[in-house]
KOLKEZA-391723 format. One line per field, with one value per residue: residue in three letters; x, y, z of N, C-alpha, C in turn. Coordinates in Angstrom, 1 decimal, padded with zeros to 4 digits. Atoms other than C-alpha are relative to their C-alpha. Last residue first. Layout:
! KOLKEZA-391723
pator: c(ALA | ...)
nc1: c(X | ...)
nc2: c(Y | ...)
nc3: c(Z | ...)
cac1: c(X | ...)
cac2: c(Y | ...)
cac3: c(Z | ...)
cc1: c(X | ...)
cc2: c(Y | ...)
cc3: c(Z | ...)
END
This chain:
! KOLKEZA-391723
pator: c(UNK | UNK | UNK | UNK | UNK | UNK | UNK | UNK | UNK | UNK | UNK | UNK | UNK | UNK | UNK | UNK | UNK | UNK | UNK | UNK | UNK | UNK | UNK | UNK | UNK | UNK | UNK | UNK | UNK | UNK | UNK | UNK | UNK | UNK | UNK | UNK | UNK | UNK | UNK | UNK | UNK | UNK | UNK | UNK | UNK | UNK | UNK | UNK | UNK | UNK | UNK | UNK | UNK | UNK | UNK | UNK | UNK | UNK | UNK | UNK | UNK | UNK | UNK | UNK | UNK | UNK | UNK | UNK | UNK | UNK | UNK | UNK | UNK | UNK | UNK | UNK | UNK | UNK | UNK | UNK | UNK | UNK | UNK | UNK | UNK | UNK | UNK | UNK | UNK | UNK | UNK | UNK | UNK | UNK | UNK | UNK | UNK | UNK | UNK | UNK | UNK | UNK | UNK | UNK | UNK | UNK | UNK | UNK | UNK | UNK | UNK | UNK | UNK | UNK | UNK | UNK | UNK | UNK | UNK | UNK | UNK | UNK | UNK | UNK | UNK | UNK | UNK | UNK | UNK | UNK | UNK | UNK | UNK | UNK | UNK | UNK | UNK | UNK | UNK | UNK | UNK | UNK | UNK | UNK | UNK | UNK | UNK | UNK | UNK | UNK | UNK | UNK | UNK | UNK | UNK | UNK | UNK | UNK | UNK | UNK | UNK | UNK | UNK | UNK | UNK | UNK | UNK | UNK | UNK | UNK | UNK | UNK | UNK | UNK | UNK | UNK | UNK | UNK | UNK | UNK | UNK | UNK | UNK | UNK | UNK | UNK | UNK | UNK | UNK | UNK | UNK | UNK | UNK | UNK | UNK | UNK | UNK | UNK | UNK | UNK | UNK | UNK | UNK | UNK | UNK | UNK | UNK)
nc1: c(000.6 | 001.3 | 000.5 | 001.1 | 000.0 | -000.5 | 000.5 | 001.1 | 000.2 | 000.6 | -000.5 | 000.9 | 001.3 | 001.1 | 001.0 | 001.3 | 000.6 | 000.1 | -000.5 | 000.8 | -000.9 | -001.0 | -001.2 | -001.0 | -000.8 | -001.0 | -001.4 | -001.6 | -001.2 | -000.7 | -001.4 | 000.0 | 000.4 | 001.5 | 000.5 | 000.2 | 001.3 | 000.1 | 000.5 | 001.3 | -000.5 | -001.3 | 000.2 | 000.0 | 000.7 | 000.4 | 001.2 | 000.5 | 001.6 | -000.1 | 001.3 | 000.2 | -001.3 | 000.4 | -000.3 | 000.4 | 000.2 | 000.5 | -000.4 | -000.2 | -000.1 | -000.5 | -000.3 | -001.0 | 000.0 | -000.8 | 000.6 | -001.4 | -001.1 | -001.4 | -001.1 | -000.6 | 000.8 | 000.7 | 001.5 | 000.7 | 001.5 | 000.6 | 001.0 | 000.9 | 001.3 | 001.3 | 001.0 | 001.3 | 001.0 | 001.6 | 000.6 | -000.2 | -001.3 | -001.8 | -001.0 | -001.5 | -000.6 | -001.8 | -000.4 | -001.5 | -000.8 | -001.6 | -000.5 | -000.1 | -001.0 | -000.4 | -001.0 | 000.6 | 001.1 | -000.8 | 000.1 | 001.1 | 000.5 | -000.1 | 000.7 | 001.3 | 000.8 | 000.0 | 000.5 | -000.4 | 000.5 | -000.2 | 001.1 | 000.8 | 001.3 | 001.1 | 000.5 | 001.2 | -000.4 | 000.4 | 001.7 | 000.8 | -000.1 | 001.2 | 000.6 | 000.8 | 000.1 | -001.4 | 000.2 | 000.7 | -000.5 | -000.9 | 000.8 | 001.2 | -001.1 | -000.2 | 001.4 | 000.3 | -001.0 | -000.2 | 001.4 | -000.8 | -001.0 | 000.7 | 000.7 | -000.7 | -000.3 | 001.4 | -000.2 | -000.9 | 000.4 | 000.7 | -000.5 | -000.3 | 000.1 | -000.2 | -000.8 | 000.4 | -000.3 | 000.4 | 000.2 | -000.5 | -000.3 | 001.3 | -000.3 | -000.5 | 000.0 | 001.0 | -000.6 | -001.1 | 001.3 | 000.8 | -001.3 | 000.0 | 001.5 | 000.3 | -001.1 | 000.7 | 001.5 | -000.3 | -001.0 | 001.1 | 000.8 | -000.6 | 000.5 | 001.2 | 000.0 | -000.7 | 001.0 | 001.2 | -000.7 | -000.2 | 000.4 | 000.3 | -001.3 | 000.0 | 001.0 | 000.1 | -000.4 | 001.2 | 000.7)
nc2: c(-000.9 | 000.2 | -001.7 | -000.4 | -001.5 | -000.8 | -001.2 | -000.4 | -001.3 | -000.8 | -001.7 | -000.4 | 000.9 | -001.0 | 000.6 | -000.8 | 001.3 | 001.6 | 001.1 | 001.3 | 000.7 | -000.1 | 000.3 | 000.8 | -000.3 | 001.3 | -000.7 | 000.7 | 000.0 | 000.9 | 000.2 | 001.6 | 000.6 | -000.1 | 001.2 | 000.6 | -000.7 | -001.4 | -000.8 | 000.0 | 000.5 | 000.0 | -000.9 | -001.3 | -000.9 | 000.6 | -000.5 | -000.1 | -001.1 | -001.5 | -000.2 | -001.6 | -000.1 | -001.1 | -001.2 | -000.6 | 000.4 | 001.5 | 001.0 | 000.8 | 000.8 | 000.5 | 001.0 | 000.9 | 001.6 | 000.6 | 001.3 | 000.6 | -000.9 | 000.0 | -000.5 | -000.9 | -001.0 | -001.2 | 000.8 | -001.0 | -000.5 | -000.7 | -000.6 | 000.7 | -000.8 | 001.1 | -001.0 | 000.7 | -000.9 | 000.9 | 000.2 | 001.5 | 000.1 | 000.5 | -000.7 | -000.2 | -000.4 | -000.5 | 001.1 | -001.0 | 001.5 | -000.3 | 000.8 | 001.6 | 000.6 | 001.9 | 000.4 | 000.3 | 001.2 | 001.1 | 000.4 | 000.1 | 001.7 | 000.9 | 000.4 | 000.6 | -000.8 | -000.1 | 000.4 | 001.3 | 000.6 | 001.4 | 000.0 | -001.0 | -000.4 | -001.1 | -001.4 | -000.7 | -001.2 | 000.3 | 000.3 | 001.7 | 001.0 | 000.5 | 001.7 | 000.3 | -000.8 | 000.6 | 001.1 | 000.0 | -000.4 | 000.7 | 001.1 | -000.6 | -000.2 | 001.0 | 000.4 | -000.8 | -000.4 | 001.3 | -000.2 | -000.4 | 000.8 | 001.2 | -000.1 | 000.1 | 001.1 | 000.4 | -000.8 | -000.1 | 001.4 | 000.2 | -000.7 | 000.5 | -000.3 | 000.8 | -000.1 | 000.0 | 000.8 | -000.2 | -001.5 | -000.5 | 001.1 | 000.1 | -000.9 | 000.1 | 000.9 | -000.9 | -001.3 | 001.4 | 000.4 | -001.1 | -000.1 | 000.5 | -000.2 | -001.5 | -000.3 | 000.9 | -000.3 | -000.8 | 000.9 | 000.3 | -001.3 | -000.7 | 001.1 | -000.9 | -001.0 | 000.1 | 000.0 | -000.5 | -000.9 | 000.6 | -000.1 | -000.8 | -000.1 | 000.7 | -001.0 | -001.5 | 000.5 | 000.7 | -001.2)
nc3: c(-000.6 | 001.0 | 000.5 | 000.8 | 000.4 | -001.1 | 000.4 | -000.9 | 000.3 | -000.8 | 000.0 | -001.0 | -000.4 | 000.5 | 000.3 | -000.5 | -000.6 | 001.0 | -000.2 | -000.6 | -001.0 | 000.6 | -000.9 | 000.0 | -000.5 | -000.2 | -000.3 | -000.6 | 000.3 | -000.1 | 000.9 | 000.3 | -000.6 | -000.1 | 000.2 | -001.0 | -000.6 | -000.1 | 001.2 | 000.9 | 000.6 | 001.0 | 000.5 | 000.0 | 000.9 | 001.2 | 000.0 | 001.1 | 000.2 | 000.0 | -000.2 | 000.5 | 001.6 | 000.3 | -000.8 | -000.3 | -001.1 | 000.3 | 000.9 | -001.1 | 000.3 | -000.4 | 000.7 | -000.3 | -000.5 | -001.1 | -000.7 | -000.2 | 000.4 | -000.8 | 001.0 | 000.1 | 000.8 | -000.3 | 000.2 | -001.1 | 000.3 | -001.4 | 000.0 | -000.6 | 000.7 | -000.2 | 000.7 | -000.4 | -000.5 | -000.2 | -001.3 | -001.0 | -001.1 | 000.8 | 000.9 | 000.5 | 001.1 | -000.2 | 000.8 | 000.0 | 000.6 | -000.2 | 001.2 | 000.5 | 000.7 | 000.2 | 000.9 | 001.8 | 000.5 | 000.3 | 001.3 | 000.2 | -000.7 | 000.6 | 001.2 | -000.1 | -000.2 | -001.4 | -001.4 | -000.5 | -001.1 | 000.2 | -000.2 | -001.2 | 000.2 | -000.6 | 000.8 | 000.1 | -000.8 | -001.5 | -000.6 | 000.1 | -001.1 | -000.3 | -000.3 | -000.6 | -001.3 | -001.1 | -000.1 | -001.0 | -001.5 | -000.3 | 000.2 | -001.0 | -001.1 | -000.5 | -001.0 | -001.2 | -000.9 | -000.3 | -001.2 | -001.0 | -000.4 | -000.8 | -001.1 | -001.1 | -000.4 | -000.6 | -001.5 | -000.4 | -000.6 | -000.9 | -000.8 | -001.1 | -001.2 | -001.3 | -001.1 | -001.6 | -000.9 | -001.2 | 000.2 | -001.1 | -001.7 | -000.6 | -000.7 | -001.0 | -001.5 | -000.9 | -000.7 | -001.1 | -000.8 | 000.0 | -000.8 | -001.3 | -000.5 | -000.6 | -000.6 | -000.8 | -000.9 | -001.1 | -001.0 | -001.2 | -000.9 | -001.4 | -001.7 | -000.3 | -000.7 | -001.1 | -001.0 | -000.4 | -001.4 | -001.1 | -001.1 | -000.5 | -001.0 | -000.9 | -000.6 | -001.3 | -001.6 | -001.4 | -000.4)
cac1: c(064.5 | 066.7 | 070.3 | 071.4 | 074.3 | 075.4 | 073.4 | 075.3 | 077.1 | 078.9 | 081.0 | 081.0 | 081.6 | 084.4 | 086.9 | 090.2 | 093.2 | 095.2 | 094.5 | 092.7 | 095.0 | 091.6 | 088.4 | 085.1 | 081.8 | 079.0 | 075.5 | 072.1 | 068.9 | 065.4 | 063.1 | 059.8 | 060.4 | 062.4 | 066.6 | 067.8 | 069.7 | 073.1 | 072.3 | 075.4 | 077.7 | 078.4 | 075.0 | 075.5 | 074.5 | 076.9 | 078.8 | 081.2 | 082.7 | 085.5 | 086.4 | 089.2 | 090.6 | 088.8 | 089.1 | 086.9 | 089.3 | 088.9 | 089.2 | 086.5 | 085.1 | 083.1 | 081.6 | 080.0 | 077.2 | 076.3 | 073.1 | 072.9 | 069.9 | 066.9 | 063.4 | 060.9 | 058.0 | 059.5 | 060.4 | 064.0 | 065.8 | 069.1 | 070.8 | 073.9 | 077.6 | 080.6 | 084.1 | 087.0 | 090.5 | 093.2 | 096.2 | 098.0 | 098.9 | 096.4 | 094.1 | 092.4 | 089.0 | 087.5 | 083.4 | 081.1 | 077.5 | 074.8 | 071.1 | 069.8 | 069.7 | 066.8 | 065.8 | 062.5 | 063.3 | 066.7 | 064.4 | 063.2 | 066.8 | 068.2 | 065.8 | 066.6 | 070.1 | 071.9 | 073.0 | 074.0 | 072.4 | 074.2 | 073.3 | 076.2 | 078.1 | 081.4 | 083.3 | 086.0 | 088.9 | 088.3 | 088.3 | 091.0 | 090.4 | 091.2 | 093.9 | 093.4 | 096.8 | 098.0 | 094.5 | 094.9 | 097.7 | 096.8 | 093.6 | 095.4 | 098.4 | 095.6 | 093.6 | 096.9 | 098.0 | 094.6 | 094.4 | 098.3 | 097.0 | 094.1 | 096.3 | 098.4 | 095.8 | 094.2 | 098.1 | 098.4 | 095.3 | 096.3 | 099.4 | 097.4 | 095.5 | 097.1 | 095.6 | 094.9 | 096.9 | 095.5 | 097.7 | 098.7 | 096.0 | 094.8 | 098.7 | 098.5 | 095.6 | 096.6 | 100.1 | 098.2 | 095.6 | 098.6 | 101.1 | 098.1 | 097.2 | 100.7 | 101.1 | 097.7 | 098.9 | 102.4 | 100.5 | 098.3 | 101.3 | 102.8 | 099.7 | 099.8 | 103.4 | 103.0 | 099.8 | 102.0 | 104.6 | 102.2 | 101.3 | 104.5 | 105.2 | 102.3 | 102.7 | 105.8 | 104.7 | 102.6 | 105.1)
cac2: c(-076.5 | -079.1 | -079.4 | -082.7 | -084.6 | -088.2 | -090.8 | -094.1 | -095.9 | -099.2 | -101.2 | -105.2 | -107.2 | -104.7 | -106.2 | -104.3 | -107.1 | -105.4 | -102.0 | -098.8 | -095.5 | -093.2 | -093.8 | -092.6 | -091.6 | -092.7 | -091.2 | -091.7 | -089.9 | -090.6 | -087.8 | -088.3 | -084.2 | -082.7 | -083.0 | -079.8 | -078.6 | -078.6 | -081.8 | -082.0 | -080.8 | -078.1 | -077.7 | -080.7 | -084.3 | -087.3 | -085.6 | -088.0 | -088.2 | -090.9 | -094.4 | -096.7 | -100.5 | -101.2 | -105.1 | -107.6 | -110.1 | -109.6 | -105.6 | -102.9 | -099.6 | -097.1 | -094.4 | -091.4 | -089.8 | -086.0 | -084.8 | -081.6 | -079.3 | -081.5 | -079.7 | -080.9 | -083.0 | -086.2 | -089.8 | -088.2 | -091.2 | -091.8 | -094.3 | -096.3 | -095.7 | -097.1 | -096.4 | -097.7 | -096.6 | -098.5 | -096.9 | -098.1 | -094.7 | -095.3 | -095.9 | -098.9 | -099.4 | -101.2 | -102.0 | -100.8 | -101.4 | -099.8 | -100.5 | -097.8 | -095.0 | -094.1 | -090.4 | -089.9 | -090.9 | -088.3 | -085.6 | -085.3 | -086.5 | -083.8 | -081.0 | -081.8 | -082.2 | -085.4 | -085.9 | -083.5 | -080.6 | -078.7 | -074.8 | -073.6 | -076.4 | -076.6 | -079.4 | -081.3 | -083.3 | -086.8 | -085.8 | -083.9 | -080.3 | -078.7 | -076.1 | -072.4 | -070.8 | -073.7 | -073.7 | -069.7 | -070.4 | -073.1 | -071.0 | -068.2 | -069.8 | -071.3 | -068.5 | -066.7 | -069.2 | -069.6 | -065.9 | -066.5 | -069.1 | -067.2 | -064.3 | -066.3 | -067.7 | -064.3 | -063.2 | -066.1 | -065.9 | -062.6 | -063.3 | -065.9 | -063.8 | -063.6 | -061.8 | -063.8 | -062.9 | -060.8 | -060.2 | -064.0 | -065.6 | -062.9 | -062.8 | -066.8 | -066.5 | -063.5 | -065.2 | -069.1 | -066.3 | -064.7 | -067.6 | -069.5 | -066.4 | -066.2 | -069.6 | -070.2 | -067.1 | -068.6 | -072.2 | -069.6 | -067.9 | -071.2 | -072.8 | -069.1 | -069.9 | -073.6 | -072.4 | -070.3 | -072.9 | -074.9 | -072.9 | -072.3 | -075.9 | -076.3 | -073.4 | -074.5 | -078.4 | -077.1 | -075.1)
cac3: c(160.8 | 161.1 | 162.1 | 163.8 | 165.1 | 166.7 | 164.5 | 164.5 | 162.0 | 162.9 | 160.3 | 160.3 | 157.2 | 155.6 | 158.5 | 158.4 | 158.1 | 155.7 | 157.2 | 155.7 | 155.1 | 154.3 | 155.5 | 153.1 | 153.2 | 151.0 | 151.0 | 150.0 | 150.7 | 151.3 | 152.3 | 154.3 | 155.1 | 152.6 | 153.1 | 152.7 | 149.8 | 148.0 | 145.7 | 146.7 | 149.8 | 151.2 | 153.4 | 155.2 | 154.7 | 155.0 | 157.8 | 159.3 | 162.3 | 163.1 | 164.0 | 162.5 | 163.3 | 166.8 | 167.4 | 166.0 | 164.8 | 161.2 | 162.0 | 163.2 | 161.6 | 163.5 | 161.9 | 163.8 | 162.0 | 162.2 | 159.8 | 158.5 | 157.2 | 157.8 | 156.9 | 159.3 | 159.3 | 160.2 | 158.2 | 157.4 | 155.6 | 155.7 | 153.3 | 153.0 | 152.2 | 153.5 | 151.3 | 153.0 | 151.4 | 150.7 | 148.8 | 146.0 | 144.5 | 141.8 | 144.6 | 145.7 | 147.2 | 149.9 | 150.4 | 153.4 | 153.4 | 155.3 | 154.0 | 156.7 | 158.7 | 160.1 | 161.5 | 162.8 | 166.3 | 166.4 | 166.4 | 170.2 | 171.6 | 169.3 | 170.4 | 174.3 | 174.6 | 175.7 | 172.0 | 169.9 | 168.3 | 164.7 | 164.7 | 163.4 | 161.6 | 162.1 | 160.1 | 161.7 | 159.7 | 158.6 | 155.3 | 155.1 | 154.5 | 151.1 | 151.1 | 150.2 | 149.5 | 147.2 | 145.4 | 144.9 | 143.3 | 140.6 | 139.5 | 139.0 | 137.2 | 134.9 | 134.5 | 133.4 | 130.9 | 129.3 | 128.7 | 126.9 | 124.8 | 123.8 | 123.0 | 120.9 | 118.7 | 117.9 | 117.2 | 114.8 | 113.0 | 112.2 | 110.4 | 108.5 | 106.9 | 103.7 | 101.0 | 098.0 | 094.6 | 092.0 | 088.9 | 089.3 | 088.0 | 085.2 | 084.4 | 083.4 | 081.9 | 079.7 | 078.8 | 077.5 | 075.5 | 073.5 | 073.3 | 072.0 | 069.4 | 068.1 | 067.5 | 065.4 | 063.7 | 062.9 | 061.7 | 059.6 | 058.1 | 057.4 | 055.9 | 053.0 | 052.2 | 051.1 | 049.2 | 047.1 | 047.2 | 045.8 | 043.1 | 041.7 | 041.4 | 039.5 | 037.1 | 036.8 | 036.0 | 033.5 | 031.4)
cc1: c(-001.6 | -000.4 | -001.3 | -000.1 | -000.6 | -000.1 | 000.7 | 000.2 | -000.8 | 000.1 | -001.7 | 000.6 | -000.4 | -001.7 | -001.3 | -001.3 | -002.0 | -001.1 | 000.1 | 001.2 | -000.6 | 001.6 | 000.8 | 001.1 | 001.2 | 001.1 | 000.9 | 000.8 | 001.5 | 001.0 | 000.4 | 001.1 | -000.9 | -000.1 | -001.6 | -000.7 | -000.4 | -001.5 | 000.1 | -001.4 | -001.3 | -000.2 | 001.3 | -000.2 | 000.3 | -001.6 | -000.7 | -000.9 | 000.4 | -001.5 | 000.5 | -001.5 | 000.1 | 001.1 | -000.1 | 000.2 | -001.3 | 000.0 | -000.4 | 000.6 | 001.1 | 000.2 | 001.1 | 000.3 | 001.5 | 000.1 | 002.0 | -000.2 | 001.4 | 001.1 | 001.5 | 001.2 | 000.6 | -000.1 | -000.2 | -001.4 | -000.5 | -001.2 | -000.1 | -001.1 | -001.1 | -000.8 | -001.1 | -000.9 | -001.6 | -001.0 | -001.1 | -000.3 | 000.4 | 001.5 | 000.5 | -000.1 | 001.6 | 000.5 | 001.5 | 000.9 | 001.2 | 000.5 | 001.4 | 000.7 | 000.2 | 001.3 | 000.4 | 001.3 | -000.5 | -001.2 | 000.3 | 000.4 | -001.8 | -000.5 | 000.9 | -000.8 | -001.5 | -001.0 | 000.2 | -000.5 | 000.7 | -000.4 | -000.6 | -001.4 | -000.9 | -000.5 | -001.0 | -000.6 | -001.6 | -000.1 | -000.5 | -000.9 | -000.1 | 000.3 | -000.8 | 000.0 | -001.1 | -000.8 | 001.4 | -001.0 | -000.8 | 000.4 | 001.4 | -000.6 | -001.1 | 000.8 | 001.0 | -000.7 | -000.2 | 001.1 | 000.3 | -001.3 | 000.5 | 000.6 | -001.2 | -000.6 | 000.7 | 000.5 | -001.6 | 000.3 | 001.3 | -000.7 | -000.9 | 001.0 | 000.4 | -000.6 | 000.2 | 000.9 | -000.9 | 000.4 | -000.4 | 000.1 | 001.2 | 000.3 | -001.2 | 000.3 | 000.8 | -000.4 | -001.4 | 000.1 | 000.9 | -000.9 | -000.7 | 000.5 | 000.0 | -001.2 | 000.1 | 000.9 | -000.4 | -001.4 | 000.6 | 000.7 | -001.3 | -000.4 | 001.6 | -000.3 | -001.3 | 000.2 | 000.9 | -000.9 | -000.6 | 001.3 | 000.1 | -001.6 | -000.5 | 000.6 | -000.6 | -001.1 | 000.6 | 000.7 | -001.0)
cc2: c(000.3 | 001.1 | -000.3 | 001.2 | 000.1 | 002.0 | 000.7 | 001.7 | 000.2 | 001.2 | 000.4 | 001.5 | 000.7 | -000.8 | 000.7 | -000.9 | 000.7 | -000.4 | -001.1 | -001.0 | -001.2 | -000.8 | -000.1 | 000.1 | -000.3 | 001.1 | -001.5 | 000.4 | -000.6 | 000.8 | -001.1 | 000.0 | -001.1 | -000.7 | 000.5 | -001.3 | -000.9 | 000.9 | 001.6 | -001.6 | 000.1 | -001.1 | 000.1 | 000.8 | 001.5 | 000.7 | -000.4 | 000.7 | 000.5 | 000.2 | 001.5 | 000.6 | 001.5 | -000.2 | 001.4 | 001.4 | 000.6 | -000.5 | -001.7 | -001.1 | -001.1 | -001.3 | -000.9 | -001.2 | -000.1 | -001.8 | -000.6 | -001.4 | -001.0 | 000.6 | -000.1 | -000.2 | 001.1 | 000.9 | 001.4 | -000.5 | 000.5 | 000.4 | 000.5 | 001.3 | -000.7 | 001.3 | -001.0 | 000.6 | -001.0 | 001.0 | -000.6 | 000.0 | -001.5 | 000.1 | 000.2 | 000.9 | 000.6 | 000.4 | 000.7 | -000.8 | 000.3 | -001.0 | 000.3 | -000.4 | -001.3 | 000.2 | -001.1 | 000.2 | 000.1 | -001.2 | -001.0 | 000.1 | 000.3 | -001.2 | -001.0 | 000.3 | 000.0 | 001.9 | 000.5 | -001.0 | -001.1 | -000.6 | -001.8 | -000.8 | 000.7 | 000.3 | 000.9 | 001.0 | 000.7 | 000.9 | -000.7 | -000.2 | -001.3 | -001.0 | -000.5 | -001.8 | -000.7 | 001.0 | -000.4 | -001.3 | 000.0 | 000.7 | -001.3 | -001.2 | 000.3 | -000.3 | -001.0 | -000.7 | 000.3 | -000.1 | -001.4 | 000.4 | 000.6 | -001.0 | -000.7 | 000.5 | 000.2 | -001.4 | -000.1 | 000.5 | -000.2 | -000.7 | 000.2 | 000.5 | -000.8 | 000.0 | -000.6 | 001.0 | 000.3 | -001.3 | 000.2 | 001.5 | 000.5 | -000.9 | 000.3 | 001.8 | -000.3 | -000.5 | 000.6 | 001.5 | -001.0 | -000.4 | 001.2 | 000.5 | -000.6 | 000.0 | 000.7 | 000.1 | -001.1 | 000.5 | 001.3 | -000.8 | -000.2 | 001.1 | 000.9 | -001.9 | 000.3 | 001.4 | -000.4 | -000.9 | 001.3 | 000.5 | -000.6 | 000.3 | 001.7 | 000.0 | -000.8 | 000.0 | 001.7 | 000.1 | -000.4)
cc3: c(000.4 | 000.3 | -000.3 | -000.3 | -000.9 | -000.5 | 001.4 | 000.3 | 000.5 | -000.3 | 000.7 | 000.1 | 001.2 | 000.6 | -001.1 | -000.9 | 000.3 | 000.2 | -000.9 | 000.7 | 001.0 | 000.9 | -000.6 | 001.2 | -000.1 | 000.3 | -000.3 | 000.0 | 000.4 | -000.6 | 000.1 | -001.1 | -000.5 | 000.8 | 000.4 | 000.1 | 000.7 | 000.6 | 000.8 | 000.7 | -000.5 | -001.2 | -001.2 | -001.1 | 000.6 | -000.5 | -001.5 | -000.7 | -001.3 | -000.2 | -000.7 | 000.6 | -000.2 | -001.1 | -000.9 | 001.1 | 001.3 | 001.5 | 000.2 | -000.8 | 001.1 | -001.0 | 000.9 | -000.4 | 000.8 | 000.0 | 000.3 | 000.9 | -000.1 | -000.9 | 000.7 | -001.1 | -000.2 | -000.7 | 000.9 | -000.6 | 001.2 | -001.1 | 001.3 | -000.3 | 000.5 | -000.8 | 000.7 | -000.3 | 000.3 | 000.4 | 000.4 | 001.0 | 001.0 | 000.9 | -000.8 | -000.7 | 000.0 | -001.6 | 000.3 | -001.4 | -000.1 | -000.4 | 000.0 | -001.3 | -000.6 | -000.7 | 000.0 | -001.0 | -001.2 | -000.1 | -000.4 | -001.3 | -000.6 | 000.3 | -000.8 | -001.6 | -000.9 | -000.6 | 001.4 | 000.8 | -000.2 | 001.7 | 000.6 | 000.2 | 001.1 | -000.7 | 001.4 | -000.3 | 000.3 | 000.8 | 000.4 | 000.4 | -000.4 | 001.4 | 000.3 | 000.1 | 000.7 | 001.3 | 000.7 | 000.5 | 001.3 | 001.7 | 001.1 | 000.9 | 001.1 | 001.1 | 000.5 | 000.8 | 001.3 | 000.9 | 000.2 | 001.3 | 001.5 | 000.8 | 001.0 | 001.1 | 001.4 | 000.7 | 000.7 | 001.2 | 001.0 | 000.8 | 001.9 | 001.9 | 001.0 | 001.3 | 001.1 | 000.6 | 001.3 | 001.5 | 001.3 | 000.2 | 000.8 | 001.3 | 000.5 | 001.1 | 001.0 | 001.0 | 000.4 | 001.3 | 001.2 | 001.3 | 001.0 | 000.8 | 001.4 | 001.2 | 000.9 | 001.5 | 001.1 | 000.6 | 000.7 | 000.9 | 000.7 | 000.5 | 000.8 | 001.6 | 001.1 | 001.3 | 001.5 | 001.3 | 000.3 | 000.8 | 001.0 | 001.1 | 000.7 | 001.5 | 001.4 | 000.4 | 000.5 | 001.1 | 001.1)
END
């Protein structure tokens, strides 16, 4: 009689752990399923659509400037630069306010060196100083450059303007100014001497 009542309770309490084991069940499958429809109930909206056509139109402004930009650089070619510039106002020697300025203009520390290309060409680069020691405001300044090879024959001359109005800082040389320059020759020689180069003052603006 014991051992029933034994037996009977323990499948009593056998009953009552499986109906908590299904609850415990129930509950996870319960709370697992709300978090997963909480996460995909609201999905992000994408914006990458519009990133896309903000991309392209920057692409396609870019484009434009660049054709722009390209043509109106075939229509306007840059002068060589050995080619002459007119300057309105520019005195030469033999008349009578360049032969009265030309004594307070110096030129000096002239030096010439030779540079290479990526094409492989030679070029002569002089450079040097001018200094306006008068009391006027010089606008442009005229040199003639004369280079000369290992033998001392003529190699390259031209005109040079190593201060106009085009170029930088884009303003006039003050009076007791110093300013340096460097010019270049294009298509040098083998034999072209950098040890002896002649620059002499042929053209003035001042005001």
């Amino acid at each position: 009689m014991f051992f029933l009542c034994v037996l009977s309770d323990l499948r009593a309490l056998r009953g009552k752990l499986f109906k908590l084991e299904s609850d415990i069940i129930h509950a996870t499958l319960f709370w697992t399923g709300l978090a997963m429809v909480e996460f995909t109930t609201a999905p992000e909206k994408s914006v990458r659509p519009v990133t896309l056509l903000i991309a392209a139109g920057i692409v396609a402004v870019m484009a434009v400037a660049v054709f722009f930009l390209a043509r109106n650089q075939k229509e306007i070619p840059a002068p060589p630069s050995g080619a002459p510039i007119y300057i309105p106002g520019l005195v030469h020697p033999g008349e009578p306010n360049f032969e009265y300025y030309r004594k307070y203009i110096r030129i000096e520390n002239t030096k010439a060196s030779l540079g290479i290309t990526f094409s492989r060409a030679r070029i002569a680069m002089i450079s040097g100083v001018i200094a306006n020691e008068g009391d006027r405001k010089l606008e442009a300044v005229e040199v003639k450059v004369t280079l000369y090879d290992v033998y001392g024959g003529l190699s390259k001359e031209g005109l040079r303007y190593p201060v106009q109005p085009g170029l930088p800082p884009y303003k006039p040389m003050e009076p007791l100014e110093k300013r340096g320059f460097t010019v270049n020759f294009e298509s040098i020689e083998q034999l072209w001497n950098p040890g002896k180069v002649v620059v002499e003052l042929t053209g003035l603006k001042y005001q």
